[in-house]
N, C-alpha and C positions, 0 to 999 in steps of 0.2 A: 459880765456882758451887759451893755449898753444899747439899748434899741430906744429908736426917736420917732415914734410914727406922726407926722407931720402932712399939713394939706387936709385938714379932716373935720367935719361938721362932727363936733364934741357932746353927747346927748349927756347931761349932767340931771339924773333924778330927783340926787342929794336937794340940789341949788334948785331944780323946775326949768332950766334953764336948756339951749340950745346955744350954742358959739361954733363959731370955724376958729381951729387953734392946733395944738399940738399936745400930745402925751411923751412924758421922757420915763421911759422903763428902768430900772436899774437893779438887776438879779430880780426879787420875784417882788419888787414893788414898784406902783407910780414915785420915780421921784420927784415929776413936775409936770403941768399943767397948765393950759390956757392959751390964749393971743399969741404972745414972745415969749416963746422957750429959748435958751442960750443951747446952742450944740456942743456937746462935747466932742474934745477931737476925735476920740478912741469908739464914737458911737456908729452902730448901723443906723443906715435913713431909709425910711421906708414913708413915701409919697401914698396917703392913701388916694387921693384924686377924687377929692372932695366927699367921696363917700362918708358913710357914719360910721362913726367911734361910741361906741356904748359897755359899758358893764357887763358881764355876763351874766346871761339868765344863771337865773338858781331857781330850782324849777322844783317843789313840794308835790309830793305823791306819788311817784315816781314808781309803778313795780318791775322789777328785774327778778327774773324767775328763777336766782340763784337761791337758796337750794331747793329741790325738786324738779320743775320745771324748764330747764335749763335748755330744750329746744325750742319755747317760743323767745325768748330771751337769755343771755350772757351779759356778764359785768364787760366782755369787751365788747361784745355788738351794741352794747345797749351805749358805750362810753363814744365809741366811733358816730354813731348815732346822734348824742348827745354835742359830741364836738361840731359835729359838721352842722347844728341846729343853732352853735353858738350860747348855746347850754354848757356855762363850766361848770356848776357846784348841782349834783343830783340828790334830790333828798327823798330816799328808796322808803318805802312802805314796808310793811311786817308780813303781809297775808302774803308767804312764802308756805312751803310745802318742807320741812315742818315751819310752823312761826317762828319770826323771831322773838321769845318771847323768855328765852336766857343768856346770861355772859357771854356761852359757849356758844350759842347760833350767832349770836352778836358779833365774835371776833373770827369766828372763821369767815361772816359775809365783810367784813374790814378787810381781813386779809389778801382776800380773794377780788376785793376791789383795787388794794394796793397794786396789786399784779400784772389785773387787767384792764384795770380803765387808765384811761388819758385824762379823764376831768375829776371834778374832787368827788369825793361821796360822803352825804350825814348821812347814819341810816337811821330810823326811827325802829322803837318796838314796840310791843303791843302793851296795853292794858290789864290786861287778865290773862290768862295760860291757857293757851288755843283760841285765844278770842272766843272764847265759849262762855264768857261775861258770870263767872261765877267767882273766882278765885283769881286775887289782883297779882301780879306780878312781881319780881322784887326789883321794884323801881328805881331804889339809892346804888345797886351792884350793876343795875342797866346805863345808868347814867354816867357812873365812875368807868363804864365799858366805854365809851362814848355812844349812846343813843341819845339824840337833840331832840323828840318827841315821843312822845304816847299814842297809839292809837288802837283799835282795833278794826281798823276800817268800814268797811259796811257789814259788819256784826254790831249791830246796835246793841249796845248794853238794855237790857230790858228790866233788871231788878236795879229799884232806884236807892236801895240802900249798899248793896254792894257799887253801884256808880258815885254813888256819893260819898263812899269810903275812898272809892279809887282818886277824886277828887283830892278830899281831905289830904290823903298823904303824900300826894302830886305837890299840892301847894306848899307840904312844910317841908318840899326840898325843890322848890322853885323851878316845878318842871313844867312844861307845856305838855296841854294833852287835844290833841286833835280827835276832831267827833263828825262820823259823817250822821247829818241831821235828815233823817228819813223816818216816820213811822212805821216801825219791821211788819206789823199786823196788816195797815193798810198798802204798803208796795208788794207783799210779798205774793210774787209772779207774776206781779206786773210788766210790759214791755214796752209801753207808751204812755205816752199823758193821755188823762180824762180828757172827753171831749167828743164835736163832730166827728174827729178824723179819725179817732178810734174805732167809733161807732161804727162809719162805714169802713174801715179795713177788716171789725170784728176783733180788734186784739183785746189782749186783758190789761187795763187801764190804771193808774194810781191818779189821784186828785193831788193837783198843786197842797194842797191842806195838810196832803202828811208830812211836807215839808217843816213846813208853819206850826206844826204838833208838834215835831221834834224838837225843832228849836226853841218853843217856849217850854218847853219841860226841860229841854239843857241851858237856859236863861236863868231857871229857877234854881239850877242846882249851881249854877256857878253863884249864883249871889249869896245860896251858903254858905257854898267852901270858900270860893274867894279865889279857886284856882283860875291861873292863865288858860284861857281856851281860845280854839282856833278850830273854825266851821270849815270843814277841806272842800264843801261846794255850796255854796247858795245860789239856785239856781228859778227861782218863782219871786214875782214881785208881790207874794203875799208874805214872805218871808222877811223882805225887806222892814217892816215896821219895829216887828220885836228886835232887828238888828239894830237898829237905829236908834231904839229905847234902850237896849243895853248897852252901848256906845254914851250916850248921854246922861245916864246914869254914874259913870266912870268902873264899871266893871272892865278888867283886863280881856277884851275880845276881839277878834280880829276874825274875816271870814275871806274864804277864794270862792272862785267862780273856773271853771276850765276853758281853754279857747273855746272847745265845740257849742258852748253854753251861748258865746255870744257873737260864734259868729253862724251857728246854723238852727234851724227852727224843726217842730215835728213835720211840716210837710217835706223836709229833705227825706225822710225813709220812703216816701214814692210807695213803688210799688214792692212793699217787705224786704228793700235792701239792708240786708245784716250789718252789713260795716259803718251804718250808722244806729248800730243799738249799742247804747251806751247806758251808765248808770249815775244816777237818775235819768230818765230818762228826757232825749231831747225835747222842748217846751214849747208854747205857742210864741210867737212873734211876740205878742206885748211882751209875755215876760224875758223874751231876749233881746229886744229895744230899754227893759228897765234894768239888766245885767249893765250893758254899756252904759248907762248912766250912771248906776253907782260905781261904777269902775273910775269914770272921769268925774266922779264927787269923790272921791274917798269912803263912799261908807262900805263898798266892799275892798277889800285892800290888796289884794295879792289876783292876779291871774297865773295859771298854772295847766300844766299837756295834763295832768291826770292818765299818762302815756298807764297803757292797759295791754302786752301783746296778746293774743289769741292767734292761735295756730289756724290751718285753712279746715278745717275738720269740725271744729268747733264754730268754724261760725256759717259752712254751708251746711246748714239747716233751717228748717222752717223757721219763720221771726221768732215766735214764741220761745220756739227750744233753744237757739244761739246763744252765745255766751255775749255778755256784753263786755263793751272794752272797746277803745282806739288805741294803736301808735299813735304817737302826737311827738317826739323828740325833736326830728324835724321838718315838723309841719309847724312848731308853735309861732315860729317867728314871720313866716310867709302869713300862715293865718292872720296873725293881729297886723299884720300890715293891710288890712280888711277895712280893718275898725278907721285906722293913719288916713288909708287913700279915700275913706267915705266922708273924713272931715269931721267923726266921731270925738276922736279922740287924738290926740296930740304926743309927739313921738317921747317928752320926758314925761309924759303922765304914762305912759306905755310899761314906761321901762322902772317906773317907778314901782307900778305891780308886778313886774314882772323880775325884777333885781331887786333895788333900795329896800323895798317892803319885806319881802319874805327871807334876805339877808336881817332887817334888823330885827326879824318876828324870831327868829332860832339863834339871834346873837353872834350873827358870825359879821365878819369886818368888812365882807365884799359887799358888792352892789353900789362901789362910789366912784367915783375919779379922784376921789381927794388924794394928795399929798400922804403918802403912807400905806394906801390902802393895796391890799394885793395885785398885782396885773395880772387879774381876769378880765379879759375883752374881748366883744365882740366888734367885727370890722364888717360891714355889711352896707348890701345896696336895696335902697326900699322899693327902687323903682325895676328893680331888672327883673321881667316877665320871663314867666316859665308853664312847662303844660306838667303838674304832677304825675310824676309813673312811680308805680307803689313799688316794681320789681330794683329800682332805682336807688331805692331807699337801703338804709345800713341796718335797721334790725332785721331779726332774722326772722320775727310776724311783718306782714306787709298790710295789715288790716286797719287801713285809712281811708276817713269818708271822703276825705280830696281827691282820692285817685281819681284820676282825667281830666279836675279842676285846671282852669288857666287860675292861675297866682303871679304875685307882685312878692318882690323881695329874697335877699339873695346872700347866704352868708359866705362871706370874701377868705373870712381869717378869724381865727378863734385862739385865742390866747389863754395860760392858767398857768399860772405863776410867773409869768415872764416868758413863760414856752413856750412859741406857738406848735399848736396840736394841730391844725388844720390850716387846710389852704395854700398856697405857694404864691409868697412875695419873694 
């Protein structure tokens, strides 16, 4: 099967570039590209009508609450979700219910994605056994299972000799290990950022600093081991410096930032609206005017949903007590069309974090237009206005801080492998 989608503003990350041209599909690859495509007789044509043609998101961190958890999220709600966000490649997180943190959780949550999602899934697993940061995992059986990172998510590892073992042996089998960089001591029961605004709300506060702790004490340990690391949020411009020195030094590091990071600030929680407690917690302005910045420098690399479901039970409760966590699958792409329409940032440096990057950080081939590469695409309008309704939405938590937000941007058609999953041309 032969599909020619033609008429189309070509968002290219690979190249930085922007063109009106043509994509030619052929079974589940681009077989061409650019200006003048030749039609094959035997092909469908599909006029996008000048809309944009882009990669599909590959979207890191991803949690699907298969196993346990399984009525705030599904491997199908969460992939319908995903499609219609123009999210093809999900790269699901571990802090499941149990972890995934053997073979056996590993290939039932494969299996169980095979089944039920539409878009592609890597799943990551954990670092240690229960994310209880004692006892490292067996890493080389995880990997040969197909698990593309390490993490234990927001369980900081706190013994630096067992983390720097977990390093060591990450690295002598070329594994990435993802680290959320929070000081556990100082955030713990935190629900805002330090500051006036906490003060007068009265919540329990963390300092941008335990950010900045963490990551130079995961700076220090990756220039031991030597392992590949990846910071799944930076989200304080005090943090920036030590990233920027580890970058420049030539350590293997790469960090994300999540939409909510940079497209909303602590005075969005108002008056203790739960749907915006999220983890870390939302930051002042400067520090989410310095997220956009590094995003459109390169020194943070990857934007990401950091999609979180929480059920309605769990987060109607006092600020304090609510669980934190957004849906974000598909909000990611309306969101960052925030950053597009304020003149921020520019549509292939967009998609550069948000495809190009975190496809070549986990080594997978998507996130390009090029000549070979998978047909994973997104078809989408940046300009078509919409008023967000949460109950609208495909997963089965509706717990998004956009709800009743007017937004810009609109996904048309969502391809993966040459399928299209969404949309009707």
């Amino acid at each position: 099967m032969k599909t020619l989608l033609t008429n189309a503003r070509l968002i290219d990350p690979e190249q930085g570039k922007e063109i009106a041209g043509s994509i030619l599909i052929d079974g589940d690859r681009i077989a061409a590209g650019g200006y003048e495509v030749d039609v094959p007789s035997d092909a469908r044509v599909i006029d996008c009508g000048g809309k944009c043609l882009a990669p599909g998101i590959v979207d890191i961190g991803v949690k699907i609450c298969e196993p346990g958890e399984r009525h705030k999220e599904s491997f199908g709600s969460a992939g319908q979700a995903a499609a219609a966000g123009g999210v093809t490649t999900i790269v699901t997180r571990p802090d499941t219910l149990p972890a995934i943190d053997t073979p056996e959780v590993l290939e039932f949550v494969t299996r169980r994605a095979k089944e039920a999602c539409p878009v592609r899934i890597k799943p990551m697993a954990t670092l240690t056994k229960n994310r209880e940061g004692r006892e490292m995992v067996e890493i080389g059986f995880l990997l040969d299972a197909g698990a593309v990172a390490f993490t234990d998510g927001d369980h900081v590892i706190t013994d630096n000799k067992v983390y720097s073992r977990c390093m060591t042996y990450a690295r002598s089998l070329g594994a990435l290990v993802i680290a959320h960089p929070q000081d556990p001591g100082l955030s713990n029961g935190a629900a805002v950022t330090s500051g006036k605004f906490a003060s007068l709300k009265g919540l329990p506060a963390v300092s941008p600093m335990a950010e900045r702790m963490a990551l130079d004490r995961d700076m220090a340990l990756v220039e031991m081991t030597g392992v590949k690391y990846h910071a799944d949020q930076i989200t304080t411009a005090r943090a920036l410096p030590a990233l920027e020195r580890a970058k420049r030094n030539g350590l293997d590091v790469t960090a994300s930032v999540s939409i909510h990071h940079l497209t909303l600030n602590e005075f969005d929680v108002g008056d203790y609206r739960t749907f915006f407690k999220v983890k870390p917690p939302l930051r002042s302005e400067e520090d989410r005017a310095a997220m956009v910045e590094a995003v459109a420098s390169g020194l943070i690399d990857v934007i990401s949903s950091m999609h979180t479901p929480q059920d309605e039970e769990s987060k109607r409760l006092p600020f304090e007590e609510a669980a934190s966590g957004a849906v974000a699958l598909e909000t990611l792409l309306p969101a960052a069309m925030r950053l597009y329409h304020s003149g921020v940032i520019d549509l292939p440096t967009l998609w550069r974090a948000m495809s190009y990057n975190p496809a070549k950080r986990l080594g997978l081939d998507s996130g390009r237009l090029a000549v070979g590469a998978p047909a994973d695409l997104v078809l989408f309008d940046p300009d078509a206005p919409f008023v967000m309704d949460r109950f609208k939405l495909r997963s089965k938590s509706k717990n998004t801080p956009f709800d009743g937000s007017r937004m810009q941007g609109r996904v048309l058609a969502t391809f993966v492998g040459g399928e299209q999953v969404f949309g009707e041309l």
